[in-house]
C-alpha positions, 0 to 999 in steps of 0.5 A: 417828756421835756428834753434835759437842756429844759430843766429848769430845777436841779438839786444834789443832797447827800441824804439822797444818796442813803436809799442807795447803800452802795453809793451812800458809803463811795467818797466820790470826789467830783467838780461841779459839772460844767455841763449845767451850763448847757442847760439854758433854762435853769433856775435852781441849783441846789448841792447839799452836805456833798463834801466830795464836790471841789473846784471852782464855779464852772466858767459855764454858769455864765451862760444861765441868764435865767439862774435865780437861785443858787444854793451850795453848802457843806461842800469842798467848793473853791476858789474866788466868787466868780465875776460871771455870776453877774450875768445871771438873773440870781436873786439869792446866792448861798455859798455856806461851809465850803471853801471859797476864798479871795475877795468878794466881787464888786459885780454882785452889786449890779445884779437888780434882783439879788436879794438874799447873800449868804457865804457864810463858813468860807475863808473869803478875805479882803474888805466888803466892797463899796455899795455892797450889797447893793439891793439885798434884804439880807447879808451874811457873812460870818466865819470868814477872814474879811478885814477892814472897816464896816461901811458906815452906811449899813444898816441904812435903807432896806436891808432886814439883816446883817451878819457880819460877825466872826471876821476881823471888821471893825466900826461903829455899825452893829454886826448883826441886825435884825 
């Protein structure tokens, strides 16, 4: 057996928990631990449908350089998207129906391989950054509370899809490409 600091994929779902009815019924209140940064070879965090997970993203993630894919949803997740996360190898970031908030960071843009970029459902605010989303393939960013205009050249180059809707951006580019 591999020693735990050699895990390389975690996942967390609340549907797991219903093989065991008497944690299935706990409302836990927990932060995401900050020890999965001592897990050096992490690719993968995924934490689903878990509404007692809250804070921010821990200050250790910045030690997963090999971290690809991370994945949080339907959680009570807060704070700012962490400048950190560029010190990572993510090549997908989805932080959906949680409650991260502030300004998305320009840093995102320097990450080579991000390709996929979804926070849609948090109360994110400000404008989109200038040369974001960098290399991605596919922005979403709906049900946020993002303001300002559109960068006229989204929807130029690579990118497949570009949902924007349901903030308070305005311009002349289409919301939502296909």
């Amino acid at each position: 057996m591999a020693p735990s600091n050699q895990l390389l994929f975690l996942g967390l779902w609340h549907h797991m928990l219903r093989h065991w009815p008497c944690l299935s019924s706990l409302n836990v209140k927990v932060p995401i631990p900050s020890a999965l940064g001592d897990l050096p070879l992490l690719q993968t965090i995924q934490l689903e449908a878990m509404a007692g997970m809250y804070g921010p993203i821990p200050s250790s993630f910045a030690k997963l350089c090999h971290l690809q894919f991370l994945f949080i949803s339907g959680t009570s997740i807060s704070g700012s998207i962490p400048d950190f996360l560029v010190k990572t190898n993510l090549s997908a970031l989805s932080i959906t129906n949680s409650k991260l908030n502030g300004s998305i960071p320009e840093s995102l843009s320097l990450l080579p391989n991000l390709r996929v970029i979804d926070l849609s459902g948090n109360m994110l605010t400000g404008s989109i950054p200038p040369g974001f989303p960098g290399n991605s393939r596919f922005l979403i960013l709906p049900n946020n509370q993002l303001t300002g205009e559109i960068p006229d050249d989204y929807g130029d180059g690579d990118i497949d899809t570009i949902d924007l809707s349901h903030n308070q951006l305005i311009g002349n580019q289409p919301i939502v490409l296909v």
